[in-house]
C-alpha positions as CSV (number, residue, x, y, z in Angstrom):
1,X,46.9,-41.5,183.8
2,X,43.7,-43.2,183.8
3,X,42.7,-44.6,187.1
4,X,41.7,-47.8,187.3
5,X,37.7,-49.1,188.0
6,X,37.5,-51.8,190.8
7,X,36.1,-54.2,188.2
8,X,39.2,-53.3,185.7
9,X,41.8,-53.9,189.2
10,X,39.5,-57.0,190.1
11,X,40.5,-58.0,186.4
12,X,44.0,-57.5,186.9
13,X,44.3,-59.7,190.2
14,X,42.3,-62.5,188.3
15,X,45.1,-62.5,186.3
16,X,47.6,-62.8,188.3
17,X,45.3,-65.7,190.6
18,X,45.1,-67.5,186.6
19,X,49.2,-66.9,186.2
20,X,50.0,-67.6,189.8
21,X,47.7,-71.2,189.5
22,X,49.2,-71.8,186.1
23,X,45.7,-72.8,185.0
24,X,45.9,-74.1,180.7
25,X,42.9,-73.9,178.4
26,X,40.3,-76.2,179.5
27,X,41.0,-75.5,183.5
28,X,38.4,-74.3,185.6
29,X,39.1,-71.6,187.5
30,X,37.6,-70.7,191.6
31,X,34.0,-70.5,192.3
32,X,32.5,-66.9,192.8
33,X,32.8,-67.6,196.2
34,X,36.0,-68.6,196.6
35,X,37.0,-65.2,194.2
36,X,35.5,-63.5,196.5
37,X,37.3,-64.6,199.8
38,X,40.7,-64.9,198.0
39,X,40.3,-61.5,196.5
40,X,38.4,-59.3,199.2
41,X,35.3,-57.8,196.7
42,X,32.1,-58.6,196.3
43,X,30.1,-61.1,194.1
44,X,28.8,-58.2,192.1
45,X,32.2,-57.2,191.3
46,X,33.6,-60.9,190.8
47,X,31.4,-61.6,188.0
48,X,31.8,-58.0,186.2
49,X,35.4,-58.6,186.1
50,X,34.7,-62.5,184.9
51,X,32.8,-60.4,182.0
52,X,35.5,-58.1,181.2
53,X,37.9,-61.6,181.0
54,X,35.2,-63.0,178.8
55,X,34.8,-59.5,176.1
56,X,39.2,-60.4,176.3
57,X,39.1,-63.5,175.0
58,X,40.3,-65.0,178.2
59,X,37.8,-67.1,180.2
60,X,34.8,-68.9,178.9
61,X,31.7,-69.3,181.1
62,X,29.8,-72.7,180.4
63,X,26.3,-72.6,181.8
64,X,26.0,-74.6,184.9
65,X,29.6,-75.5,184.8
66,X,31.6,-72.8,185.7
67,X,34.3,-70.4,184.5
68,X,37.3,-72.4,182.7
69,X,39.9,-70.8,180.7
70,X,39.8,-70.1,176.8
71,X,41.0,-72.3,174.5
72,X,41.5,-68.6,172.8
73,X,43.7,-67.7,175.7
74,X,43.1,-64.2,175.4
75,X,43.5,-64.0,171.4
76,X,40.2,-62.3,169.4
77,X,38.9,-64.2,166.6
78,X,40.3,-61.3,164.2
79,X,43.1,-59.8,166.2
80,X,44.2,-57.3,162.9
81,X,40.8,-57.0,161.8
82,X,41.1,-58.6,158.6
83,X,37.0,-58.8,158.5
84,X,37.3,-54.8,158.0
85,X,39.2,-54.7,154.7
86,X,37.2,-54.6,151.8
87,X,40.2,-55.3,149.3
88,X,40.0,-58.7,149.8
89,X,42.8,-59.0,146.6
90,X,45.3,-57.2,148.4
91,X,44.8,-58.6,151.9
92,X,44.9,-62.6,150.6
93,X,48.2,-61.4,148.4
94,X,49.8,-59.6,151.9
95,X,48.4,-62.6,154.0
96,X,50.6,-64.9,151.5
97,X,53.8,-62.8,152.1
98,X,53.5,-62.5,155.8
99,X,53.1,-66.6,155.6
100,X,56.2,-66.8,153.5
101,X,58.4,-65.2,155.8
102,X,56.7,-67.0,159.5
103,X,55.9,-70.1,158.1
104,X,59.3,-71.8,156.7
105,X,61.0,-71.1,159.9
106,X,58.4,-72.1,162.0
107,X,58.4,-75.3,160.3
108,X,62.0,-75.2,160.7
109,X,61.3,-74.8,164.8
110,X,58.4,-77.5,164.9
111,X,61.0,-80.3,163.3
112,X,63.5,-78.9,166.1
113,X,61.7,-79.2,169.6
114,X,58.5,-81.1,168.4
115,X,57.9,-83.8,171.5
116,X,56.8,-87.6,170.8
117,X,53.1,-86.2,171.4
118,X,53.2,-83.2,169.1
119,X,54.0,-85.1,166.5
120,X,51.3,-88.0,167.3
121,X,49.0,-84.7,167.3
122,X,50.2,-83.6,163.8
123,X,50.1,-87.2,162.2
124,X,46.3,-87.5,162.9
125,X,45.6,-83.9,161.5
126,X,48.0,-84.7,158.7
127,X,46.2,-87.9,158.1
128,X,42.6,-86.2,158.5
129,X,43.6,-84.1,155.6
130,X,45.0,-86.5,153.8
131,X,42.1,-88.9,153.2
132,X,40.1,-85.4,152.9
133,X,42.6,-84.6,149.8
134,X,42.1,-87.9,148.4
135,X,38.4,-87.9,147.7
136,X,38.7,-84.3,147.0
137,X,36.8,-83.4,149.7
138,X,36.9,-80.0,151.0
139,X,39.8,-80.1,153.8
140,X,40.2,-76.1,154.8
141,X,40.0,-76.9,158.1
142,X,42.1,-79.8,158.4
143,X,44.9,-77.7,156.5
144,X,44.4,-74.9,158.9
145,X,45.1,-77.3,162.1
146,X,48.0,-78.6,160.1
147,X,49.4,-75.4,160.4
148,X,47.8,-74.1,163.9
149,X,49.9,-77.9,165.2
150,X,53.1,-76.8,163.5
151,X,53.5,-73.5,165.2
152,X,52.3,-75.6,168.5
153,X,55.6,-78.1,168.0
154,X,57.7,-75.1,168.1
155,X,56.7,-75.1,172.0
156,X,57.6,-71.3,171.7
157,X,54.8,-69.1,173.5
158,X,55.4,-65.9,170.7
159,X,55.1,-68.3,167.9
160,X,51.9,-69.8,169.0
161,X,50.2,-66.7,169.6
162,X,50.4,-66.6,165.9
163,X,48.1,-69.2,165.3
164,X,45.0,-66.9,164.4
165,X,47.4,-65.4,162.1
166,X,48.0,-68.0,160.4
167,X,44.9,-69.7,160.4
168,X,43.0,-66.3,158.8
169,X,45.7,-66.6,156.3
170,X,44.9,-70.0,155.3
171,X,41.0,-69.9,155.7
172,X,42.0,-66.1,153.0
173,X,43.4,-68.4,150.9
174,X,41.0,-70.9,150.5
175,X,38.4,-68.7,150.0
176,X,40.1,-66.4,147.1
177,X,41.5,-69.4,144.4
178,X,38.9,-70.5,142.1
179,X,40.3,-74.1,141.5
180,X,41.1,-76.4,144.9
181,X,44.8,-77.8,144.7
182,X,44.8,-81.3,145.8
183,X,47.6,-83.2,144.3
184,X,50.6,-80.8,144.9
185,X,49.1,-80.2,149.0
186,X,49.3,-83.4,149.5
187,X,52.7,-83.8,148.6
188,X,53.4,-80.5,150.6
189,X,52.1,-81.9,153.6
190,X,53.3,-84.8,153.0
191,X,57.1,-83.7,152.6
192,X,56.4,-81.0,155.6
193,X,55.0,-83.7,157.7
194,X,58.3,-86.2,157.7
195,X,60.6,-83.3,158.1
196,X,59.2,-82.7,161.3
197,X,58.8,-86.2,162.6
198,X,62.2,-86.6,161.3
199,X,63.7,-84.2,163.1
200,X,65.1,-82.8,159.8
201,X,64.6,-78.6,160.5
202,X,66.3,-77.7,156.9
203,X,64.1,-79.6,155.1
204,X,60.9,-78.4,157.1
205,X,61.7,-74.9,156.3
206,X,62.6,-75.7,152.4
207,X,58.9,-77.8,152.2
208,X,57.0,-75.4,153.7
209,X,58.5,-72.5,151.6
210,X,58.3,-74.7,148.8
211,X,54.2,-74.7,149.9
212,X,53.7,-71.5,150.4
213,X,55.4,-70.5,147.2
214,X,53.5,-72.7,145.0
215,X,50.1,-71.5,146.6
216,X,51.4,-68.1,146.1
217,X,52.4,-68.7,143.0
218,X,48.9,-70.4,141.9
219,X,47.0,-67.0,143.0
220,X,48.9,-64.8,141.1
221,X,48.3,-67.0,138.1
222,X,44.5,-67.9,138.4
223,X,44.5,-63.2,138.8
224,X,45.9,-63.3,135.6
């Protein structure tokens, strides 16, 4: 077994100070200084085992701020390194059938333990994307915070580590169909949208598979 560097066990006990705190995204974390009396080690290794956070995804350094923790929370931009596969065919038609079977029971979840505020959250993305769908603007990334809010309203920690799944599948999407669906989206998120604020989990899972069909569906046809 591979012993461990003092920055790598610094690493591990700013973990645990981050767990022990219960410090969110957007929290700041302990000066240098107060790392460095909490934890015993010097500033030298404080701030290499800050670095090894940052290469993880897990803390954020803003310049003459501090250290705060990642909105990423630890998650890479391209955790299955989609960016490496050249088929891009294949991956958007895989990325489809991995949303079919997470996202209808996610939905299903999000209508289920969604909170007054989650759904407040999801009405403004919802409607952000809406009047982007009307004027047939481009709304990619309204859709994929749509979907990054859903999986949020399931208040499940598994589900929402998800998120860059199912945002890399969206943003996939968007950039493989040749024609950009307006009318039948907007009804999609329209239907998913009142399931969930509803409280109605059947019918969030039957919209959303109903979505992810049709987009599916639409691919396969525009390959033809």
């Amino acid at each position: 077994m591979k012993r461990q560097t003092l920055t790598e066990k610094t690493a591990d006990e700013l973990l645990r100070y981050i767990q022990e705190h219960q410090l969110k995204p957007g929290d700041r974390i302990a000066t240098e200084a107060d790392l460095q009396k909490d934890l015993g080690v010097g500033r030298n290794t404080i701030r290499e085992a800050l670095r090894l956070l940052m290469s993880r995804g897990i803390v954020t350094v803003r310049q003459g701020s501090g250290t705060y923790i990642s909105e990423r929370e630890g998650v890479s931009e391209d955790p299955l390194g989609f960016s490496m596969q050249s088929d891009r065919k294949k991956l958007t038609e895989d990325l489809l059938q991995t949303r079919l079977i997470l996202e209808p029971p996610i939905a299903a979840l999000a209508a289920q333990n969604a909170g007054r505020d989650d759904v407040e959250k999801l009405r403004v993305i919802f409607q952000e994307a809406d009047a982007r769908i009307l004027a047939h603007g481009e709304y990619a990334a309204q859709d994929c915070a749509f979907h990054v809010q859903i999986a949020r309203c399931t208040h499940n920690s598994v589900m929402e580590k998800l998120i860059p799944v199912i945002t890399n599948g969206v943003m996939t999407f968007a950039e493989n169909v040749r024609e950009t669906e307006y009318e039948q989206t907007l009804l999609s998120h329209r239907a998913i949208f009142k399931a969930i604020e509803e409280q109605r989990p059947v019918d969030a899972q039957r919209a959303m598979e109903f979505h992810v069909l049709f987009n599916a569906n639409r691919y396969r046809a525009e390959d033809q």
